[in-house]
C-alpha positions as CSV (number, residue, x, y, z in Angstrom):
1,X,0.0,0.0,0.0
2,X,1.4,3.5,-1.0
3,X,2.1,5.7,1.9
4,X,1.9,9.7,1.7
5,X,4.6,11.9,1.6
6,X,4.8,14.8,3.3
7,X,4.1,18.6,2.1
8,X,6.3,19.6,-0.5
9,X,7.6,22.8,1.2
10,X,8.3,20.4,4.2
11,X,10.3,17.9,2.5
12,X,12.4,20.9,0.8
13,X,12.6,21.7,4.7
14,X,13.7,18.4,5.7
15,X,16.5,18.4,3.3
16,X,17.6,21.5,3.7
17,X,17.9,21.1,7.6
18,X,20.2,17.9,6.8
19,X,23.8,19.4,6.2
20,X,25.4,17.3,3.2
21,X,28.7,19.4,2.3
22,X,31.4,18.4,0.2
23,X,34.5,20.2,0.4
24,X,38.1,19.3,-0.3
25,X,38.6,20.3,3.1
26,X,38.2,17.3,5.6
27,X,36.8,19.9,8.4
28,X,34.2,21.1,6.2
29,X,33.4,17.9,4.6
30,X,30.6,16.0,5.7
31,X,28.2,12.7,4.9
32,X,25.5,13.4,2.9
33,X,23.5,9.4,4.7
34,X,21.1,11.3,6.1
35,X,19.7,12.8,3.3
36,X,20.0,9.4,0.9
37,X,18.1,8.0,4.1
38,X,15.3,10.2,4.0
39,X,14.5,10.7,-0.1
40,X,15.0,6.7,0.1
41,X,12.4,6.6,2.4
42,X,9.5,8.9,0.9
43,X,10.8,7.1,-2.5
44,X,9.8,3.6,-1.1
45,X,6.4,4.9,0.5
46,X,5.3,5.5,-3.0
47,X,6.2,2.2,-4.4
48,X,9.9,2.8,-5.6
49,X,12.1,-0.3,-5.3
50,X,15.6,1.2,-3.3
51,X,19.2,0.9,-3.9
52,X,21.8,2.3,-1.8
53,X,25.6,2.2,-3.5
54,X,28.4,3.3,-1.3
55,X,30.4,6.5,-3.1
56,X,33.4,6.3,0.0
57,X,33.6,5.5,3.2
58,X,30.8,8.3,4.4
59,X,29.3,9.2,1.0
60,X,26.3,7.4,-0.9
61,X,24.4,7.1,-4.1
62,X,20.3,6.3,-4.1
63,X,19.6,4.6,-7.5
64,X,15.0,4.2,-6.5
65,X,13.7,2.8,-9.5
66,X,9.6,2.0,-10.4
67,X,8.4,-0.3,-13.0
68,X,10.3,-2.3,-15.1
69,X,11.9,-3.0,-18.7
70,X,14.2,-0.5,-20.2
71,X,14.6,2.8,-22.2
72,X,12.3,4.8,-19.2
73,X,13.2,7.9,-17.5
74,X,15.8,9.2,-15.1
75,X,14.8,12.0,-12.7
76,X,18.5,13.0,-10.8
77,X,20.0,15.1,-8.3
78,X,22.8,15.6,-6.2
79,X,22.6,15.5,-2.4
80,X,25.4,17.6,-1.4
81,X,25.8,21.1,-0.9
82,X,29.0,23.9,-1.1
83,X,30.3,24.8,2.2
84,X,28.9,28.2,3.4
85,X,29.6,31.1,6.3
86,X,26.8,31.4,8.2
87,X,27.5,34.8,9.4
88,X,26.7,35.9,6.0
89,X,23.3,34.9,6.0
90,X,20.4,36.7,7.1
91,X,18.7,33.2,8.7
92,X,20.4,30.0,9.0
93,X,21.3,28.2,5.8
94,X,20.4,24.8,7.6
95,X,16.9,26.1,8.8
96,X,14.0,26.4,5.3
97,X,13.4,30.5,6.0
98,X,10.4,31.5,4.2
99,X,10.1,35.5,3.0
100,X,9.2,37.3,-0.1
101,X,8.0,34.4,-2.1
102,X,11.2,32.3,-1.5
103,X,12.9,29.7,0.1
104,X,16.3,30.5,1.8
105,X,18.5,28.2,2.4
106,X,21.5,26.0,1.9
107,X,20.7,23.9,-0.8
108,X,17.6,25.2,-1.6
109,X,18.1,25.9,-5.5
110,X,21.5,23.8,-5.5
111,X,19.6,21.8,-5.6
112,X,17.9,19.2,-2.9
113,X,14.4,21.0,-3.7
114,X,14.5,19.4,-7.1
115,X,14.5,15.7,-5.4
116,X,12.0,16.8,-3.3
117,X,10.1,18.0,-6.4
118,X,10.7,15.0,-8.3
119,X,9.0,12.8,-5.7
120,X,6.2,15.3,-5.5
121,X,5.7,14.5,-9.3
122,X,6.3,10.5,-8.9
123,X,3.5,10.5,-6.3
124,X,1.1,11.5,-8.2
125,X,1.8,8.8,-10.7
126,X,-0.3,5.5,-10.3
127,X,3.6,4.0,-10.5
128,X,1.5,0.4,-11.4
129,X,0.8,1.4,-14.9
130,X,4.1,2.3,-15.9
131,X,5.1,1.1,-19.6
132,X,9.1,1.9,-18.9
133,X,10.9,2.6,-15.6
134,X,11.0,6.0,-13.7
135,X,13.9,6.0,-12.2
136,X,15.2,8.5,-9.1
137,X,19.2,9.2,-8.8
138,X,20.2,10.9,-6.0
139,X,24.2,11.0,-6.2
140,X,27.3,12.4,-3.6
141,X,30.0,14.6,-3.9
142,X,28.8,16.3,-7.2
143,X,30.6,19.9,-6.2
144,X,33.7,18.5,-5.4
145,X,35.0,15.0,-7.5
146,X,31.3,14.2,-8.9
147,X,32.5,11.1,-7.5
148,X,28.9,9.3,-7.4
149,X,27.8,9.9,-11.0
150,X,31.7,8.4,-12.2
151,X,30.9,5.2,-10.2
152,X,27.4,5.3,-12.2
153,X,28.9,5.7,-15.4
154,X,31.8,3.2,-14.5
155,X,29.0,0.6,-13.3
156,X,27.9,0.7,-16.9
157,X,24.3,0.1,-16.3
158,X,22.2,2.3,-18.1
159,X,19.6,3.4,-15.6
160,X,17.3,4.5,-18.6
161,X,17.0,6.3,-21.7
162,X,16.3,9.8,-21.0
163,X,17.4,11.7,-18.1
164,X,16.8,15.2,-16.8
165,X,19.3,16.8,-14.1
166,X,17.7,19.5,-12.2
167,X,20.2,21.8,-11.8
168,X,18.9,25.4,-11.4
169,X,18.0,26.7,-14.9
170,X,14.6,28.7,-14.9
171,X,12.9,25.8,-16.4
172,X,15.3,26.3,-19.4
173,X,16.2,22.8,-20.7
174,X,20.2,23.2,-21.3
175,X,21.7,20.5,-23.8
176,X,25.4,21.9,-23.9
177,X,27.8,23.0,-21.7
178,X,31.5,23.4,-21.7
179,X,34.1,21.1,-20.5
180,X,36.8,21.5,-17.5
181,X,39.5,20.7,-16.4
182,X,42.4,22.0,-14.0
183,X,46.2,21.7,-14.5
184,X,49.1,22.3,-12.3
185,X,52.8,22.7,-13.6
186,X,55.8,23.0,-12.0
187,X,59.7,23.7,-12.9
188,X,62.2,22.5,-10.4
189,X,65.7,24.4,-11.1
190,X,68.7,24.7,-8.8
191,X,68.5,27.7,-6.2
192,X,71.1,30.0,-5.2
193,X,72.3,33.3,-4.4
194,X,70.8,36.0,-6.6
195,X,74.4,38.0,-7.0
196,X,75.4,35.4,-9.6
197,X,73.2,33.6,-11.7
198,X,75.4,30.7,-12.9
199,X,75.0,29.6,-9.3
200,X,71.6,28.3,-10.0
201,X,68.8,27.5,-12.6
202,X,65.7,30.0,-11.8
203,X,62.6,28.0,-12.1
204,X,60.7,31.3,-12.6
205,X,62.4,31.9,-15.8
206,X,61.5,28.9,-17.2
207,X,57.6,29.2,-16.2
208,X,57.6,33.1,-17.7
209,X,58.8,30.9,-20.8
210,X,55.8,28.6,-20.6
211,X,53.1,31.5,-19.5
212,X,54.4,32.9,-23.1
213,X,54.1,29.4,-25.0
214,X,50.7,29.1,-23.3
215,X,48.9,32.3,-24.6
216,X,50.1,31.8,-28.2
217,X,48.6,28.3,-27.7
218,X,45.3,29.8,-26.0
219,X,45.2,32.4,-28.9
220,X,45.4,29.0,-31.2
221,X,42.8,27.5,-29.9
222,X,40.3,30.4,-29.7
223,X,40.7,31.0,-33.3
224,X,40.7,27.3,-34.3
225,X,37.3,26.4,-32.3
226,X,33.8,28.3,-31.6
227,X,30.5,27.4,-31.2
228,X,27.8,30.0,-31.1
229,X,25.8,28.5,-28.7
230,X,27.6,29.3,-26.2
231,X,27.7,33.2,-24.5
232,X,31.3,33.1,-24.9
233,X,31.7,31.2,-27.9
234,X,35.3,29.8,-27.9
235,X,37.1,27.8,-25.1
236,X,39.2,29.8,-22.3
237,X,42.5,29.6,-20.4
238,X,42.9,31.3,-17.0
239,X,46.2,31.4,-15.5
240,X,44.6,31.6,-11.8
241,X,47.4,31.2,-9.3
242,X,51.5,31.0,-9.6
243,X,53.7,30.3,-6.9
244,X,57.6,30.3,-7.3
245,X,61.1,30.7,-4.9
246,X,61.0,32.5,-1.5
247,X,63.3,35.7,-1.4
248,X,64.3,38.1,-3.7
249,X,67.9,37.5,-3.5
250,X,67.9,33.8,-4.1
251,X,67.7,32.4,-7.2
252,X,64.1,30.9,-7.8
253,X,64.5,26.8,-7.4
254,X,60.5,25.8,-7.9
255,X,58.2,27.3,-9.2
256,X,54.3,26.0,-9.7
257,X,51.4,27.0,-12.1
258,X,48.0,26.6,-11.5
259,X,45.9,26.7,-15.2
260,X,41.8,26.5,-15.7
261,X,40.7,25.6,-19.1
262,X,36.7,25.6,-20.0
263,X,36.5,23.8,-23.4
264,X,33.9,23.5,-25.9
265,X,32.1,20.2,-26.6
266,X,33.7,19.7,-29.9
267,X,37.5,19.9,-28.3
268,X,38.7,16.6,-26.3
269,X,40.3,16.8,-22.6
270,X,42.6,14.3,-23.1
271,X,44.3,16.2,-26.2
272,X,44.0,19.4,-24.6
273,X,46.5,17.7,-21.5
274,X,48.2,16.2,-24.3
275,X,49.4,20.0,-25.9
276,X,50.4,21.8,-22.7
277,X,52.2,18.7,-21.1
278,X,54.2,19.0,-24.7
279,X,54.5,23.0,-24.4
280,X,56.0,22.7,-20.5
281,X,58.1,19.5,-21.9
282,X,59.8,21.7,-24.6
283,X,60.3,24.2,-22.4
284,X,62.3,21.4,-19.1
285,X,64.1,20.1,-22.0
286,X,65.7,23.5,-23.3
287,X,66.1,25.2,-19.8
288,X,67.4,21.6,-18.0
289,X,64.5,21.8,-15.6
290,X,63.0,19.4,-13.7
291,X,58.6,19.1,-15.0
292,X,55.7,17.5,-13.2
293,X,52.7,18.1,-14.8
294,X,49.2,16.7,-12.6
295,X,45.7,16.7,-13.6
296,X,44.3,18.2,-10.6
297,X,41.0,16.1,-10.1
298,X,39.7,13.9,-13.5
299,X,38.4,17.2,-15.0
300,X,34.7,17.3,-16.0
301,X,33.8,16.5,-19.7
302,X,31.3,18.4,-22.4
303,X,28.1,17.5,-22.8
304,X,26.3,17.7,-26.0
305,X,22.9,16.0,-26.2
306,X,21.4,16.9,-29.6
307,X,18.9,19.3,-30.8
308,X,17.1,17.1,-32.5
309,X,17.1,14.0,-29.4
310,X,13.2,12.9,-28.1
311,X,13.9,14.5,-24.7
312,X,15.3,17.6,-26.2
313,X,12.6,18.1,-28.8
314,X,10.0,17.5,-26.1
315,X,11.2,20.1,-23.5
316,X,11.6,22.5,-26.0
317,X,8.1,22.3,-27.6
318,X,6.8,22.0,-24.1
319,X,8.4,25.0,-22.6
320,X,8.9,26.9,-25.9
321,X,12.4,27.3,-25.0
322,X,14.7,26.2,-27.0
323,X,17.3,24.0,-25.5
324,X,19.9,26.2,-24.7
325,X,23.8,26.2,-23.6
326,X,25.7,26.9,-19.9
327,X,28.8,27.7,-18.6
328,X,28.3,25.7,-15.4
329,X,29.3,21.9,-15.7
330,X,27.0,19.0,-14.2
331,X,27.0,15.5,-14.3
332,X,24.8,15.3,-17.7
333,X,28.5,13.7,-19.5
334,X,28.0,11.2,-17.2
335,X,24.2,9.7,-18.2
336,X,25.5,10.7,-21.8
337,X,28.5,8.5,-22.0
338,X,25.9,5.5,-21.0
339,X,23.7,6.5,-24.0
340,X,21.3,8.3,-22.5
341,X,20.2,11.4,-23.7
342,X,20.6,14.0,-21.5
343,X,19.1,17.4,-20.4
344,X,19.8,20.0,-17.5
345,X,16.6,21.4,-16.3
346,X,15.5,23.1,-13.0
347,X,14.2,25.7,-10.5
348,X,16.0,28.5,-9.7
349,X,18.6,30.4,-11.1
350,X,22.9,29.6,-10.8
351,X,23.0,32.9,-10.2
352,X,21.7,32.5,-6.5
353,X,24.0,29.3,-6.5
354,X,27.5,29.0,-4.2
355,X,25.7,32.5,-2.7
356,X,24.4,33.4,0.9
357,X,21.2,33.8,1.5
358,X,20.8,31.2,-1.4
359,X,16.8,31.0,-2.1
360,X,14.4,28.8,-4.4
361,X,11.5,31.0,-5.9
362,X,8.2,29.4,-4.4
363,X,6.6,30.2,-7.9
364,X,8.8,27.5,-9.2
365,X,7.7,25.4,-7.2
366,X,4.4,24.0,-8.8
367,X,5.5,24.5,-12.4
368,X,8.5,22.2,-11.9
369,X,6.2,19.5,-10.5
370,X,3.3,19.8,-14.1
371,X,7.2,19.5,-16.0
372,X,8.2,16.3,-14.2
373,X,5.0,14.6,-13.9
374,X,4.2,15.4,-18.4
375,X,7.8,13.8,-18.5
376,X,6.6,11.1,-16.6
377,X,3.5,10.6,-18.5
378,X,5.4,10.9,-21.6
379,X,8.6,8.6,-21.5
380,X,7.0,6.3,-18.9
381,X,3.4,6.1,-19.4
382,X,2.6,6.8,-23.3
């Protein structure tokens, strides 16, 4: 027998009250169990069958699925939440604060509402009759390693054939976004005393070397690749953070780089590692300096569903919004990589994302549910 969940607004509360942080830093870090404990158990009140997949030793992934066969739907979400300062808020990010037609709160766009709003639409289902599965992902760590959708991907069971992640978009359904990754480079040289040169080999040197080799190569690049989908239409290079030596009058003996590259669907992460691993190399071999290069993280990849996919074509004539491009990345390479074609769509707006006083329009609210419940009806039901 199907139980009842409780009030939308009060599951959104639930959730948000549950701190699920992921940080690189362990003190800020924290398990997201409770809240895979609590979506699993509204999911299995309504008739969803539940999964629970261990991410790491305190971080978990809820794969709730209803009906069977294959080819059905995947509604998905992450659990966890950016760390945040609670002195810049004006009510506690852990506490739902109602005011001005919103909902404040950690979390609240960013996005555990949208699980809560995804079993709002599921309940009102008769899950029996499904012709496909309707599946609910809930996944860890997506703001720091997006650690839980890898080990979906790596798993390689494709949880269904059309997926919508509902990161916050205004209801826009997004089909594109850029890829990322992170790079850190460092020369090790010979220090020594700054009077006399020869008494060393100054790391710095060599990076002010590869910093010139690198725009050239960024310049290449943006005049080689564009897509006009995009805002800013070709892939950037920041240079974001350099370290190098200790005193002015020693000779610099390491020296480390610190490079962000957002890269259009079209380009390929491994071969954009592949060029600057070469540029830093040419430079080690022609100074005699030492060269680690490190992929810091696994770097996120495109995505690209197409125009012209079911899902894509549906949202778009539903919403009469074309499906549209982002800057932000999300775990949509992920379900694409299994086959599954792939849009981001949700409440809210990135803007109020990674922000205090973080808040979910209550408008949204009931026009995210009629959105996930015609997806329902249409890739489960029809």
């Amino acid at each position: 027998m199907r139980g009842a969940l409780p009030a939308t607004r009060e599951m959104i509360a639930r959730l948000i009250a549950s701190p699920s942080v992921s940080a690189i830093h362990p003190e800020l870090d924290s398990s997201n169990r409770g809240i895979i404990d609590r979506v699993a158990e509204w999911a299995e009140s309504i008739g969803f069958a539940i999964e629970i997949q261990q991410v790491t030793d305190d971080k978990y992934n809820l794969v709730a699925i209803a009906g069977s066969g294959s080819d059905g739907l995947v509604l998905s979400g992450h659990t966890d939440t950016v760390s945040c300062d609670p002195v810049l808020w004006s009510s506690d990010p852990f506490e739902a604060s109602e005011r001005d037609g919103r909902i404040y709160g950690l979390g609240s766009c960013d996005m555990k509402s949208f699980l809560a709003l995804a079993l709002a639409a599921s309940a009102q289902v008769d899950l029996g009759r499904l012709a496909r599965p309707l599946t609910l992902v809930a996944t860890a760590d997506e703001e720091t390693t997006m650690s839980g959708a890898r080990l979906i991907a790596d798993n390689g069971r494709r949880l269904g054939r059309y997926c919508v992640i509902g990161e916050p978009t205004g209801l826009v359904p997004i089909r594109q976004h850029k890829g990322s990754l992170t790079l850190s480079v460092e020369y090790h040289g010979q220090s020594g005393h700054a009077s006399d040169p020869t008494l060393g080999n100054n790391a710095l040197d060599g990076m002010h070397q590869f910093m010139t080799a690198l725009y050239a190569y960024r310049d290449r690049i943006q005049q080689r690749y564009s897509d006009p989908a995009f805002t800013i239409p070709t892939p950037t290079m920041n240079l974001g953070h350099i370290h190098g030596g200790d005193n002015s009058n020693r000779i610099c003996g390491d020296c480390l780089l610190l490079i962000d590259i957002r890269f259009l669907p079209s380009m390929s992460l491994a071969s954009l590692k592949s060029d600057i691993e070469e540029l830093a190399a040419a430079v080690a071999e022609a100074r005699g300096l030492e060269l680690r290069v490190q992929l810091v993280g696994d770097g996120v990849p495109a995505m690209n569903t197409d125009a012209a996919s079911e899902i894509a074509s549906y949202l778009t004539a539903t919403t009469g919004k074309p499906a549209g491009s982002v800057a932000f990345g999300t775990e949509a390479p992920f379900y694409n990589s299994m086959q599954t074609e792939t849009i981001v769509m949700g409440p809210g707006s990135i803007r109020q994302a990674h922000q205090p006083d973080e808040f979910l329009p209550i408008a949204q609210i009931d026009p995210t549910i009629n959105l996930l419940k015609g997806l329902i009806d249409r890739f489960c039901l029809s």
